[in-house]
N, C-alpha and C positions, 0 to 999 in steps of 0.2 A: 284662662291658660296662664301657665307662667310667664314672666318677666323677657322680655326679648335679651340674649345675650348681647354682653359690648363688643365693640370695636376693637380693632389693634390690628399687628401688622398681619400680613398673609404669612401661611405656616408654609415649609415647605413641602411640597408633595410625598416626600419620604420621611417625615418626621423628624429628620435630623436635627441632634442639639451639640451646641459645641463645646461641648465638655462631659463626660460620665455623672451620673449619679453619684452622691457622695450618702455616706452612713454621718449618719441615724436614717435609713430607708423603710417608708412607711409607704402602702398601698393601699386605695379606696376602687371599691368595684361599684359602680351606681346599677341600682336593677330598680327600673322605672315603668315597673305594675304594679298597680292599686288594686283591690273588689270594687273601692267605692274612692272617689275623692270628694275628701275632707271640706269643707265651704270656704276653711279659713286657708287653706295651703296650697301657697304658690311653688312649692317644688317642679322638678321636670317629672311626672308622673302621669299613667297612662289605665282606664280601664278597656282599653278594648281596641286590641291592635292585632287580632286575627290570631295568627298560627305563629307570632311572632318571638311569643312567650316561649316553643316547643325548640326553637331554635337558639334562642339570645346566649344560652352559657360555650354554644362552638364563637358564637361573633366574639364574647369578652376575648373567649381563648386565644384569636385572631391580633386582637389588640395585642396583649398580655406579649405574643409575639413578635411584635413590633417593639414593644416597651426592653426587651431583651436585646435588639439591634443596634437600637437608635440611644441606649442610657446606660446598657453594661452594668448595673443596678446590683449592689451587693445583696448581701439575704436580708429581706424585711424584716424589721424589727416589730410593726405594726401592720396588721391587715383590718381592714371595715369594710364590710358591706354594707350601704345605707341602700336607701330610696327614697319614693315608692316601699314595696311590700318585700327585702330580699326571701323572704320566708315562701313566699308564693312561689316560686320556684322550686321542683323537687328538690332534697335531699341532695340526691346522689350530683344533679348539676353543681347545685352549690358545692360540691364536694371537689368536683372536677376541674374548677375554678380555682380552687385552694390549692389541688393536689399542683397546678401546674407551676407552683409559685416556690423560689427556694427560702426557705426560712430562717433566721437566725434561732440559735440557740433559744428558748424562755420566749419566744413571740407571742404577743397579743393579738389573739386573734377572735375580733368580735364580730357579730351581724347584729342589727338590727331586727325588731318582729313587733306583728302586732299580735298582742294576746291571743287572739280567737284564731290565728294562723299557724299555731302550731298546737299540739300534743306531747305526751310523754314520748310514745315512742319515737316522734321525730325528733325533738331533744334531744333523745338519746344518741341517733342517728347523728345529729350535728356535733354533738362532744365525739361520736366517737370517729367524727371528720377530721379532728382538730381544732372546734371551735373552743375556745377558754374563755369567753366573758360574751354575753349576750344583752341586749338593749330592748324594753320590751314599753312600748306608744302606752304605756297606762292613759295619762291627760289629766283623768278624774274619777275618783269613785262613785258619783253622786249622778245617778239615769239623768236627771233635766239637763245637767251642764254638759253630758255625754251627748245627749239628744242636740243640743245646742251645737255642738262640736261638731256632727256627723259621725260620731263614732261609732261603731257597731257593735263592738264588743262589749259583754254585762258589765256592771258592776265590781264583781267579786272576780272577774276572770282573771287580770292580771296578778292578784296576786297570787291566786292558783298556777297561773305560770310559773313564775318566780320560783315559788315552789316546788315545783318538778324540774325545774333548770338547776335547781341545787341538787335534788331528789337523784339527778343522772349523773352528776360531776364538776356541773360547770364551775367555776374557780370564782367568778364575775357576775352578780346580776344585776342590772339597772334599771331604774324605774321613773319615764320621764312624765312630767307635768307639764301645764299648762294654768296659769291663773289668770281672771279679768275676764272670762267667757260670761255673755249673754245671760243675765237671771244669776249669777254664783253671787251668792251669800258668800260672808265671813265663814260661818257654821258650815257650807258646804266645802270650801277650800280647807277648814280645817277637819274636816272629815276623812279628805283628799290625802292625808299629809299623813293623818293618824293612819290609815289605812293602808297605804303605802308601806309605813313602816312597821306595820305588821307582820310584811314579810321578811321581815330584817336584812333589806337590799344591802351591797356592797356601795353603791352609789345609786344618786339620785340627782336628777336635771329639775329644773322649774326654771318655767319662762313664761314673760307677761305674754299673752295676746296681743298679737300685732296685724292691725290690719291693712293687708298689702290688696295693692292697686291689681284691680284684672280677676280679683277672688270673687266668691260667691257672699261672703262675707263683707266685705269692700261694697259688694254693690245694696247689698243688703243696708249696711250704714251709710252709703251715700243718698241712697233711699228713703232715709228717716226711720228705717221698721227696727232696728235696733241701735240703740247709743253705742257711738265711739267708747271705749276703754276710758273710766276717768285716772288722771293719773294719781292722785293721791290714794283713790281704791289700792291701784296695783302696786304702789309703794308701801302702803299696808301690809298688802297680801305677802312682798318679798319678805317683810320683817317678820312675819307668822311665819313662812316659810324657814327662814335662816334660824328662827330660836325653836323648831322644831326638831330640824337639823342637822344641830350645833355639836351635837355627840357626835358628826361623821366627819365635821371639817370640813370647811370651804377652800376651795380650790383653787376655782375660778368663780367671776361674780355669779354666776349662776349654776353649778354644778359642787358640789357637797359629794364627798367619802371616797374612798382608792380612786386615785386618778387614773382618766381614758388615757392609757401613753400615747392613743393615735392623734385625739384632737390636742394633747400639748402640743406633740411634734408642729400640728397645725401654728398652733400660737407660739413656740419659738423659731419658726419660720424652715422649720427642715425640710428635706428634700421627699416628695410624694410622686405617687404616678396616680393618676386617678385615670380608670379605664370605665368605661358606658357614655354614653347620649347626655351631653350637656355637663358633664363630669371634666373638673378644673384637676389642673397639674403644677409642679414647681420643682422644675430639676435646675442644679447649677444657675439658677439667677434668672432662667427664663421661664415665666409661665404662661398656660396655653388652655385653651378648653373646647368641648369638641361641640358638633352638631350639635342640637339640639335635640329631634326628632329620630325614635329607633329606626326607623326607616331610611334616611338617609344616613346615619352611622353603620347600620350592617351594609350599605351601599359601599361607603367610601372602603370599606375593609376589604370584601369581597372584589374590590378593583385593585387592591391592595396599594390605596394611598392612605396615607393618615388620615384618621378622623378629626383633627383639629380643624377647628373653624377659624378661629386667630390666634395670635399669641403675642406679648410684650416680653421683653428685657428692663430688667428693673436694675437700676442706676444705686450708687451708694445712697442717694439721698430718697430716694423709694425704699429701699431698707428700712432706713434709719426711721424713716415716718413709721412704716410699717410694724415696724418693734414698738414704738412707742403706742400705738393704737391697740395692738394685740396683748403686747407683755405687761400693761397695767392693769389688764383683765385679771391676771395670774396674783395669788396669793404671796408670790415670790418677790412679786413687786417689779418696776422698771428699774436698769442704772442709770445713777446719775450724766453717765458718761454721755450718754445718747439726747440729753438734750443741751442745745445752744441757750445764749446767753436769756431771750424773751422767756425760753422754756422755763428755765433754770428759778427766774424770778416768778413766771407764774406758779410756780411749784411748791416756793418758799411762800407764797400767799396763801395758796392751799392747805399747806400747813397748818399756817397763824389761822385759818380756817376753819379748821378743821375737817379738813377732808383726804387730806393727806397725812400721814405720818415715815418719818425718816428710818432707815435699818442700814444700819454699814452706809455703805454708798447706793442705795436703794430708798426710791418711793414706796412706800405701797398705801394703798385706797384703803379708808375707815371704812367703820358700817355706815355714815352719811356720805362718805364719798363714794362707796361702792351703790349708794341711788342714785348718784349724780355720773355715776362714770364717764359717761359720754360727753355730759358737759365738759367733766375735768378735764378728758384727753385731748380734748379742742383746743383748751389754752395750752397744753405743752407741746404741740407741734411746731409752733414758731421756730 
């Protein structure tokens, strides 16, 4: 099961925050059904929750209601549906969901899918919802490391989606990865990679394998019956990946070609609402996130209290960390402005390092510093 949520303060009963939502306003809807869950994926996702699916898009609706109350929320500039499977859900719910939301002008408006979860005509159906850019669980082209993954979908489907996502209109198509699974060859990651871009996606994610605590995966490797992820493989793998490509432009350390404007908003720390089960928020300096469990979240709606489970107020110097964790991710690099003096000098070593390089009043991360990022942005918190 996934991760228990943290701690923080009690929300209160009506949702209330003490200030309006500000623009750039971006909006994430969690829809947390699976067919199958995945061995390696600790998301909040669910196969088999009754009759729960025929209902969930009136309970978003519910929220989404709330979020109009309690945040006064100009028109989104960004909407995402993740999960779980948003695709599992008809159509027309997804639509209802969307319809109920005021939009800004040119909004980005994506979902999530996995290959084998939609069709042409539902595509169609979703463009002609208002969807503009779609996101679509590829992982790998290669059956063993699929098989490995739990995936279900062939081979060859994703990029046959992809296909017919352009095929109907969509603006946006993306195609995410996964490298360091179980048995992946070199030769099979770069099959991955060539294949993918066969579709000639707008963007494409790749991320190492990570195995979290509580997985199927996790216990598997705690087990001895498959090896931990080495890490030299997977810093291989990213450098195949980036000079793969390199034609689309890195972004962020792991995401290549037209940028998601919803997950920047995320990494320059803008103002979200995020509505479903376990589904995190940040309006005005406070953030919050809600039950966990679909069951007790369409409870707390239909009683008509908030569904947050806690929430923090984050102080200047939680920002401050904050940017510097996030915004060094970004191609744009961090300001110098935001770190103190320990920062300041670890940074100048990074440099002489080479791990860093300088722009204007800007860090940004090498291609050795973008392996090491996590190290780096440790030393500039100080």
């Amino acid at each position: 099961m996934p991760s228990a949520l943290p701690d923080g303060d009690p929300p209160p009963p009506d949702g209330a925050l003490p200030a309006p939502a500000r623009a750039p306003f971006g909006v994430y809807v969690h829809v947390p059904f699976c067919t199958t869950r995945c061995g390696y994926c600790d998301f909040n996702t669910y196969t088999d929750l009754g009759g729960q699916q025929a209902t969930y898009a009136d309970t978003v609706l519910h929220e989404l209601d709330l979020m109009r109350q309690v945040a006064s929320p100009p028109p989104a500039e960004t909407v995402f549906f993740g999960g779980g499977t948003p695709t599992l859900l008809p159509v027309a719910d997804l639509a209802r969901i969307l319809g109920a939301l005021e939009l800004a002008p040119g909004a980005e408006v994506t979902t999530e899918a996995n290959p084998d979860s939609v069709d042409e005509r539902s595509l169609a159906a979703l463009r002609e919802a208002g969807f503009t850019r779609i996101s679509f669980g590829m992982q790998s082209a290669v059956p063993h490391v699929l098989a490995a993954l739990d995936r279900t979908h062939t081979p060859g489907r994703a990029v046959a989606a992809a296909r017919e996502a352009f095929a109907v209109g969509f603006e946006q198509v993306s195609l995410d990865l996964i490298y360091g699974a179980p048995g992946e060859s070199d030769d099979d990651w770069r099959t991955s990679l060539e294949t993918a871009l066969s579709a000639e996606p707008t963007h494409v994610s790749a991320y190492a394998l990570i195995v979290e605590e509580g997985t199927r995966l996790g216990a598997q490797v705690r087990r001895g019956e498959v090896p931990m992820p080495d890490d030299d493989v997977l810093a291989d793998r990213y450098l195949m990946a980036d000079e793969a490509l390199a034609h689309l432009g890195w972004y962020e350390v792991s995401n290549w070609g037209a940028p998601c404007r919803h997950n920047l908003a995320y990494w320059r720390g803008h103002d979200w609402w995020g509505a479903g089960p376990g589904a995190h928020s940040h309006v005005a300096g406070v953030r919050w996130w809600n039950v966990k469990h679909p069951t007790a979240y369409a409870q707390r709606l239909a009683d008509d209290t908030s569904p947050a489970h806690a929430r923090e107020t984050l102080g200047d110097e939680d920002r401050r960390v904050e940017r510097i964790l996030l915004e060094l991710r970004l191609r744009e690099g961090l300001p110098r402005e935001l770190l103190r003096e320990a920062g300041l000098a670890a940074a100048e070593r990074h440099v002489a390092g080479g791990l860093l390089e300088t722009r204007a009043d800007r860090y940004v991360l090498t291609m050795p510093g973008r392996l090491l990022a996590d190290a780096v942005v440790r030393d500039l918190v100080d």
